[in-house]
Structure formats: C-alpha cells, structure tokens
C-alpha positions as CSV (number, residue, x, y, z in Angstrom):
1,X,-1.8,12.6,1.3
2,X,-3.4,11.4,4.6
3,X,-4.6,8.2,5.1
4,X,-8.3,8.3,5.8
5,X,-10.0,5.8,8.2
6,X,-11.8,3.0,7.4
7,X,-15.5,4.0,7.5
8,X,-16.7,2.2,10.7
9,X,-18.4,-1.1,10.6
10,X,-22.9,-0.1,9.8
11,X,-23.7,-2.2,12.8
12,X,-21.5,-0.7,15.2
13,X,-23.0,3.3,14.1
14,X,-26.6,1.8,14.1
15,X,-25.8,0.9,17.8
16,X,-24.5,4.0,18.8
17,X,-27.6,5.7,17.7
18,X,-29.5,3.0,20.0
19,X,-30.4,0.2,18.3
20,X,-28.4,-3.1,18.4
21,X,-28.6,-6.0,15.6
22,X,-25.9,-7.9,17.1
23,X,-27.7,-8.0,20.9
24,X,-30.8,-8.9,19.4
25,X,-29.6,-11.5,17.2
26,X,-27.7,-12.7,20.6
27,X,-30.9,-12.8,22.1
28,X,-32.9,-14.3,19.6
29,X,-30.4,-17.1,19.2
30,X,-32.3,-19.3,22.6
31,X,-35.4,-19.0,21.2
32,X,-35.4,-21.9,19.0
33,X,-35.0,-23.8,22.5
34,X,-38.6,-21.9,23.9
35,X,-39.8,-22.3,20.9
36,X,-39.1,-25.9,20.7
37,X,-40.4,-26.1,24.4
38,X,-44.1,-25.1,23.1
39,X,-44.0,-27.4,19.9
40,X,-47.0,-29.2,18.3
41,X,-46.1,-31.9,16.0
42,X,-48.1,-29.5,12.8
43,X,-45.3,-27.2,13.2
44,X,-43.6,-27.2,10.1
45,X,-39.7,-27.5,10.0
46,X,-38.5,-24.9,7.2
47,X,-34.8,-22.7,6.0
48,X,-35.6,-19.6,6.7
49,X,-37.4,-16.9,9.7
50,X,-39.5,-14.7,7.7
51,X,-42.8,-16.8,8.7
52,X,-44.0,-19.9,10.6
53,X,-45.9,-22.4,9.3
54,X,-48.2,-24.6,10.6
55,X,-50.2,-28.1,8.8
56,X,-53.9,-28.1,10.5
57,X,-54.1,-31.5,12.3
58,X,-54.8,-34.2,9.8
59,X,-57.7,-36.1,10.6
60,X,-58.6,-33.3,13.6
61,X,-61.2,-31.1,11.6
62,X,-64.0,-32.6,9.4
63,X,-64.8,-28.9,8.6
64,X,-62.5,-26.6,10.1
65,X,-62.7,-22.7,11.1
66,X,-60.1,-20.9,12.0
67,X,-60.4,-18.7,15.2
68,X,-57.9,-15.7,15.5
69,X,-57.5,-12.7,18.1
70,X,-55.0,-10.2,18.9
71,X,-54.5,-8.0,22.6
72,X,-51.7,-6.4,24.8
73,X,-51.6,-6.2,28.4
74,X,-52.6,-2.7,28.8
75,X,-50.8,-0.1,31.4
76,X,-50.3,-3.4,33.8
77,X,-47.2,-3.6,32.2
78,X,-46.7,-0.1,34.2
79,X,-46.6,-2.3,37.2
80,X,-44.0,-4.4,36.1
81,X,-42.2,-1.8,35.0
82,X,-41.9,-0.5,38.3
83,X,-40.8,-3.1,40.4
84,X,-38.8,-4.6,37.5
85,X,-40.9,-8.1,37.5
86,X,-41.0,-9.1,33.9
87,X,-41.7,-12.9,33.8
88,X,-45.4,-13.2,34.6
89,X,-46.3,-10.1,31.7
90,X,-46.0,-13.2,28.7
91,X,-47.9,-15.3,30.4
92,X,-50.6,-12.7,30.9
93,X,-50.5,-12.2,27.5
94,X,-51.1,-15.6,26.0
95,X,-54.0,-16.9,28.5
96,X,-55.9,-13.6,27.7
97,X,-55.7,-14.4,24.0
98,X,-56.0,-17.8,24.3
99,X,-59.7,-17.5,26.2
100,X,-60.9,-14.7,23.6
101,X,-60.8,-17.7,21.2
102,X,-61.8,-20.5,23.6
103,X,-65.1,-18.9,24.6
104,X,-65.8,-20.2,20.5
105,X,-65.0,-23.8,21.3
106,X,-61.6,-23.1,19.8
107,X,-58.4,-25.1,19.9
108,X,-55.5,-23.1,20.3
109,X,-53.3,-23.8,17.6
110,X,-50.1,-21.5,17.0
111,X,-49.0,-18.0,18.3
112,X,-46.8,-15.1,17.3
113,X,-46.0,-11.7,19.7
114,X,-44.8,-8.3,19.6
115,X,-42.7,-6.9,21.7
116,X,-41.3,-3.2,20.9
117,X,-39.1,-1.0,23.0
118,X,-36.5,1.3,22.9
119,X,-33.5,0.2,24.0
120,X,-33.0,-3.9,24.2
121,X,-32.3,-5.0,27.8
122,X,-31.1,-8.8,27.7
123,X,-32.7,-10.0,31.0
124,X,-36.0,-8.2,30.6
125,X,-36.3,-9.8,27.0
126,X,-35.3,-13.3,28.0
127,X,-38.1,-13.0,31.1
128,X,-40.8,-11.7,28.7
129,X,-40.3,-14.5,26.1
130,X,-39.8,-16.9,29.1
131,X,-43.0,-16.3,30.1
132,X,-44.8,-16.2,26.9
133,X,-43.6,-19.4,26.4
134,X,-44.7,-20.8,29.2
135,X,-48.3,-19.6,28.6
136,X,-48.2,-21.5,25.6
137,X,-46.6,-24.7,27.2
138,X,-49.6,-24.6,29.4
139,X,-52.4,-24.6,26.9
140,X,-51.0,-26.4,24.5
141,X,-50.1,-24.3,21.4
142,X,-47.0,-23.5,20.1
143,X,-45.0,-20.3,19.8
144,X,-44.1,-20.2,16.5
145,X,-43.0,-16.9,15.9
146,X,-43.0,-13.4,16.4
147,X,-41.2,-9.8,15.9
148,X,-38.5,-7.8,18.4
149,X,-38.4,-4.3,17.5
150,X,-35.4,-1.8,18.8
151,X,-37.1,2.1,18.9
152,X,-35.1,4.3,20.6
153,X,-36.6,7.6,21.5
154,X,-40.2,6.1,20.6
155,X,-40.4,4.7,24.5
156,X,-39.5,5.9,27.9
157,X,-36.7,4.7,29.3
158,X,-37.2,1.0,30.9
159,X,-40.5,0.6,28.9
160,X,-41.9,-1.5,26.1
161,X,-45.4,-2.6,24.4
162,X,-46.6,-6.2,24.0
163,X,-48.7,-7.5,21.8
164,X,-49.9,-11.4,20.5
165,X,-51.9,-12.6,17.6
166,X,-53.5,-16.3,18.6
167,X,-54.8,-18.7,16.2
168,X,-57.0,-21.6,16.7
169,X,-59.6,-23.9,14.7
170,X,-63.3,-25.4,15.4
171,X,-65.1,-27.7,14.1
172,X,-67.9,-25.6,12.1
173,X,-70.7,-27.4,13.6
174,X,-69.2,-26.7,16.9
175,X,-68.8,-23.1,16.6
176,X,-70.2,-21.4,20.1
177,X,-71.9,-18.1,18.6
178,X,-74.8,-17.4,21.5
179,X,-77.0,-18.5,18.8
180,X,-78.9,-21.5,21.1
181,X,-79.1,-19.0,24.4
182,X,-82.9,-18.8,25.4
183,X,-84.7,-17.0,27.9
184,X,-84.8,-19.4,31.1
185,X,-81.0,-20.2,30.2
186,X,-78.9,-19.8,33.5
187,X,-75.5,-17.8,34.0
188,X,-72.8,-19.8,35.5
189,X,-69.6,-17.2,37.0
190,X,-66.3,-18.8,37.0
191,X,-63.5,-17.2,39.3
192,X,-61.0,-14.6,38.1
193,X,-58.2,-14.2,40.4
194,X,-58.1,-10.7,40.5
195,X,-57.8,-7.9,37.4
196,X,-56.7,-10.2,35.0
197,X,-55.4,-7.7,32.5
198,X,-58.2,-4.8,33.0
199,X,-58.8,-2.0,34.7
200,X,-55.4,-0.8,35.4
201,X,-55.1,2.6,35.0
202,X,-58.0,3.3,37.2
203,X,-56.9,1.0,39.6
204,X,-53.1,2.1,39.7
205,X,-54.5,6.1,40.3
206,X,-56.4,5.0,43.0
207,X,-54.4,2.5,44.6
208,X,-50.8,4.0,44.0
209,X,-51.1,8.0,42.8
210,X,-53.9,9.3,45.3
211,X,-53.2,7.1,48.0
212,X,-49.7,7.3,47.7
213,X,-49.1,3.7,48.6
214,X,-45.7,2.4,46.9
215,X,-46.2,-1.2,45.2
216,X,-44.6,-3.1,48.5
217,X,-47.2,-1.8,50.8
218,X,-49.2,-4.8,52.8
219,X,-52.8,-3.4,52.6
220,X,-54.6,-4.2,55.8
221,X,-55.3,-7.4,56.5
222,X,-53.2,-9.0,53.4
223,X,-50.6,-11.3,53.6
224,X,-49.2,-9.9,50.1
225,X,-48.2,-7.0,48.5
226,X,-50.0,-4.9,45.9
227,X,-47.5,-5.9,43.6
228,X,-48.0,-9.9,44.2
229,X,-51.3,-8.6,44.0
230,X,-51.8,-6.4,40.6
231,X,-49.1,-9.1,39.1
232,X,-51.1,-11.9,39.2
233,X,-51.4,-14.3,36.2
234,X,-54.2,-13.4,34.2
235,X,-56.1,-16.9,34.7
236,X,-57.0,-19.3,31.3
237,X,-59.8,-20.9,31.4
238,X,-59.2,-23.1,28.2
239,X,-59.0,-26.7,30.8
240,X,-62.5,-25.9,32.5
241,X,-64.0,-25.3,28.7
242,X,-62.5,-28.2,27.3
243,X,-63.9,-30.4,30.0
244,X,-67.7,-28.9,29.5
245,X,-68.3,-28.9,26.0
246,X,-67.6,-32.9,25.3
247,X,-69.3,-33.6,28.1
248,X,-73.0,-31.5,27.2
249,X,-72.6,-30.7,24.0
250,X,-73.0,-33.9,22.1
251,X,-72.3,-33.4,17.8
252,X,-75.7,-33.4,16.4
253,X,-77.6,-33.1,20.1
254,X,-79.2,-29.4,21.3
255,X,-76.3,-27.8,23.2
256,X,-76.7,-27.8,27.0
257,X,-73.7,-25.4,27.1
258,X,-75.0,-22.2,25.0
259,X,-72.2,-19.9,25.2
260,X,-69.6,-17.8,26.7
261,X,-68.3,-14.4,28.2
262,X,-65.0,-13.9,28.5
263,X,-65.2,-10.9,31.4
264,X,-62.2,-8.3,30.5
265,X,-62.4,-4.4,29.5
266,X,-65.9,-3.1,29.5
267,X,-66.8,-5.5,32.5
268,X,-70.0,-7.1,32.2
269,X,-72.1,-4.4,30.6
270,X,-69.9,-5.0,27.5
271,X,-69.0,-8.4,27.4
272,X,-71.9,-10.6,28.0
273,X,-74.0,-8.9,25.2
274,X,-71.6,-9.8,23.0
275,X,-73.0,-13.0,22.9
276,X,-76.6,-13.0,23.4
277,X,-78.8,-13.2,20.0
278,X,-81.7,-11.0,19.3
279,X,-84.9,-10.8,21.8
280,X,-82.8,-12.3,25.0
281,X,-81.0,-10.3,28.1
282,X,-79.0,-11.2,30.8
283,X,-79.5,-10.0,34.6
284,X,-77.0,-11.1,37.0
285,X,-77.2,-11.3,40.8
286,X,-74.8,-9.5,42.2
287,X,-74.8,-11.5,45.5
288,X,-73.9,-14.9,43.6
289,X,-70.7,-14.7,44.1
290,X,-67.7,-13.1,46.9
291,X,-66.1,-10.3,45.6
292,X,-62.0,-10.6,46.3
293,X,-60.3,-7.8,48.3
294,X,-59.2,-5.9,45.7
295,X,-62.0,-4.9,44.5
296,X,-63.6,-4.0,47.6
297,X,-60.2,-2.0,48.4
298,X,-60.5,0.0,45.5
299,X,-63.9,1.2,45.5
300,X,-64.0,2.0,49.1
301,X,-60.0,4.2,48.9
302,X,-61.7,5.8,45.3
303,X,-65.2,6.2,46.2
304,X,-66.2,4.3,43.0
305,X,-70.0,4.0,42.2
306,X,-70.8,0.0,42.5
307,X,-72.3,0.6,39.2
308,X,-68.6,1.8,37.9
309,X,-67.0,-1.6,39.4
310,X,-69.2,-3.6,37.5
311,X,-68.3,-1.8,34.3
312,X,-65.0,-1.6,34.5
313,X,-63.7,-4.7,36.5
314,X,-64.7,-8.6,36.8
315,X,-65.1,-8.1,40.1
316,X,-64.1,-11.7,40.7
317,X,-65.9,-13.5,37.7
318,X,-63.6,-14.1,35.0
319,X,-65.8,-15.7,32.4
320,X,-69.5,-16.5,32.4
321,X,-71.2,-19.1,30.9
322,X,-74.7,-19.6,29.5
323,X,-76.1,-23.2,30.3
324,X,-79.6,-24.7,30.2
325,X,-81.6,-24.8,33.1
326,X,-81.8,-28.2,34.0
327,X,-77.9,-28.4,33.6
328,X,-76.6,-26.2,36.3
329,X,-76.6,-28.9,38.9
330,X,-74.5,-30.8,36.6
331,X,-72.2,-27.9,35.2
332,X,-71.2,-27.2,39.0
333,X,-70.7,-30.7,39.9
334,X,-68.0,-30.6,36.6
335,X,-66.4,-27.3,37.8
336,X,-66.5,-28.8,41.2
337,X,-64.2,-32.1,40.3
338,X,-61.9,-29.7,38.7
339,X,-61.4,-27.4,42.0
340,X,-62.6,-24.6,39.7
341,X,-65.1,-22.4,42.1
342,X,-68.2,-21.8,40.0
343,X,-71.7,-19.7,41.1
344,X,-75.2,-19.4,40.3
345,X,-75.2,-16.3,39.2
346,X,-77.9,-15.1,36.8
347,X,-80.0,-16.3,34.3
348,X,-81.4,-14.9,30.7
349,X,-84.5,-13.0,29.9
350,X,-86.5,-11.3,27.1
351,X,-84.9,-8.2,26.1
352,X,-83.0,-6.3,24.2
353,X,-79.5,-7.7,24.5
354,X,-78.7,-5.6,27.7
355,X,-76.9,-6.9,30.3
356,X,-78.3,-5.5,34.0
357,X,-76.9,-6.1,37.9
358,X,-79.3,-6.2,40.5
C-alpha cells in the first residue's frame, strides 16, 4: 500500500493561488509602531484586533456630535502607480478626509483605511501605511485601525484601491452648518496647491494620453516634473480653521465666521451650495485670485471651456470660507500671520443657492 503525502499546509495552497496570510501578517506586525506614532491618549488599550476603540475626551465636549466621512483618492493613484511613488498616496488620503469634517468645526478624532489589491507587495504596503500615518501625525488623530485585503485577479497587476473612514466630534452649539450665511457675507479663497485629489482622469488624458508627455517631462518653464507635480500632497486645512473659529466665533456670540467649502470633485458649482441656506447665492470673482500653472496648462493643451475648469477643478482655491463683512480685514490679517495666502474673492447674494463665476 503506498504511502500518501501529507496534504500540504492551507496557508501555503491559499498562497499559491495568490493570496498570502503569512506576508500580510509579516506586514501587519510594524503597525502597532505607526499606529502608536499617531496615538491620542482616548485610545483604548484592548486583547484583541477585530475593532478599535476610542473614550471621547473627558471634560472636551459639553454636548458632543460626532462628525464622520469616508473618500478614496480617485485615479491619482494611476499616477503613482506609474512611476511607483507610493508614500505621499496616505497622506492624500487622510488630509482630504480630515477637511470634509473640519469645514463642520470638527475635531479629528480616530481613523481607519482600506487598502485592497491583488497581490501584496511589501514595500508598496509599508509606503502607503507610512504615509497614512503621517497624515494623521500631522493633524492630530490617531490611526486606529483598518483592513488589508489580498484579491488576486480582482485588480491589475501593480494596482490597488484606498479608501478611509474619519471620525471627529463638535461641540453642538458649534456645529458650522451655513445656517448664519447672509447676503452681504464675503467669500474668503484659501490656496490649494494644485489638484488636490480631483480631476484626474481628465487631467491625466489631456496631459499624458493626447499629448503624449511621459510623467518625467519638464513642462515649459517648470522647474518640476508632472509627476512632482500631479503627486503633490493634497493640502489640510484643519490648522488655518482651528485658528479662525476661537478667534471670531465666540460661544454664545453671532458667528463672524459663517461657514465653509471644502473645494474637491464638482469644483465650485457643487461645493459651495452645499452650504448656503435657503434664499442666499454665492458669485465669485474669478480674478481674486492667480490661477497655478497647472491649470492654465491643461486648459490651453485640452481646449477646456473656462466654464469646464471651474467645474471640475479648484483652480487654485482649496477651500472657501464665508465670513462677515466687516471681518475680512481681520480674517486676512489671521491667514496672513499663518503664511496661509488668502483672497477676496466673492461675496453672497439673494438667490437660489446657485453658485455663479464672473
């Protein structure tokens, strides 16, 4: 009677077939050490990885409201894929998160990502979770955990999706909503530093498929390449908020600082509506502010309509605030002392919540 083999080991089959435990429980083994790096002291200490959880500040919240959003990074993770520049992709991630809840006068308090591809690559994982981390070192909430998923044959090869969930907490008294915005209210722009996380796919056809420019070409009169370029951090804007609404929006006062646009897909057409209550509109100057190379670049090489830009891209203003009239001096001085450009660049009207360029 032959002796039969011993049936191989389940791990070892599952990674023939393309997915790994062992390599992703390698990897997963340093993050305890990023995760640490990003730690608030409410982060609770517990056996087990199923969940993280998280005690609201004692003492922090009279009346607290938690604040939560969820995003990607879109097909700008198509640029990073190509030049195989991972590390920046987390950070993007985290600071566009963190400024959907911001714009509320939300703390960021904890946050947990995605990230699902097919087949595990060890220094492309420790670069995205690198970075992700390092968003949340940088505004101050912790990474507290999060879920790796090995799908081979779901993605192209070299590719993968990432996701995060953000959660923060107001005060309910405080809760920015657009509810105070008046006509006669002004529009303060603050400066994006380029796409942010928006706009890609039109800007990749036009600026890499029917120009034919690889991602290391020097455009003209840059001192970069359109990968530095297209790869640039998606800017937070959580310090310039924080600094404002202390300082001119007193508890119990009227609120100088009425509310705020955080500028990403849609443009300003469909972001700045978002918060303006019933019987006000917005009109924006387009001459307020100086419109970064890029953008010029890709409307002149795709013969984009300026009224396209301005739907599709910030066009160099990242988030837009609504202050009152006899604060803008005083707004810009703030901005000012924190080396954060700011402009004049529209005010609000009666209307019916449409937001118009001139």
């Amino acid at each position: 009677m032959k002796s039969q083999e011993p049936p191989e080991e389940p791990s070892k089959t599952y990674a023939r077939s393309g997915v790994d435990i062992d390599l992703g429980n390698r990897l997963k083994a340093g993050l305890p050490q990023l995760q640490e790096s990003t730690r608030r002291p409410e982060v609770i200490d517990h056996v087990g990885s199923f969940n993280g959880l998280f005690r609201l500040p004692p003492g922090r919240f009279r009346r607290p409201v938690l604040v939560s959003s969820m995003d990607g990074v879109g097909t700008k993770l198509k640029v990073a894929f190509a030049v195989g520049r991972h590390g920046t992709i987390g950070e993007d991630l985290v600071n566009h998160c963190v400024n959907d809840i911001a714009v509320s006068g939300a703390e960021p308090l904890f946050f947990l990502d995605y990230l699902g591809t097919g087949i595990l690559k060890p220094d492309v994982y420790e670069a995205i979770v690198s970075g992700i981390a390092q968003g949340c070192r940088h505004n101050g909430c912790s990474l507290i955990g999060g879920e790796t998923a090995q799908m081979p044959g779901f993605y192209r090869t070299g590719e993968y999706d990432l996701n995060g969930t953000i959660v923060g907490a107001v005060e309910e008294e405080a809760i920015l909503d657009g509810s105070d915005i008046r006509p006669g209210d002004r529009l303060i722009g603050l400066a994006s530093n380029g796409l942010h996380t928006n706009g890609y796919t039109l800007a990749r056809k036009i600026l890499l498929e029917d120009s034919s420019w690889e991602l290391d070409h020097r455009p003209e009169s840059w001192d970069h390449s359109l990968a530095d370029e297209l790869l640039r951090v998606h800017r937070s804007y959580l310090r310039p908020i924080r600094e404002l609404l202390p300082r001119f929006n007193a508890p119990g006062a009227p609120r100088k600082i009425k509310g705020f646009a955080h500028i990403t897909g849609g443009g300003f057409r469909d972001n700045v509506p978002r918060i303006l209550p019933p019987g006000t509109a917005a009109r924006i100057t387009k001459a307020g502010w100086p419109i970064p190379p890029v953008f010029q670049l890709i409307q002149r090489l795709g013969g984009v309509s300026e009224t396209e830009m301005y739907e599709v891209f910030n066009m160099g203003v990242g988030l837009v605030a609504v202050v009152a009239a006899e604060l803008v001096d005083e707004v810009l001085a703030t901005l000012d002392s924190l080396e954060e450009p700011g402009y004049r660049i529209g005010e609000i009207v009666a209307g019916q919540g449409d937001c118009r360029l001139r």
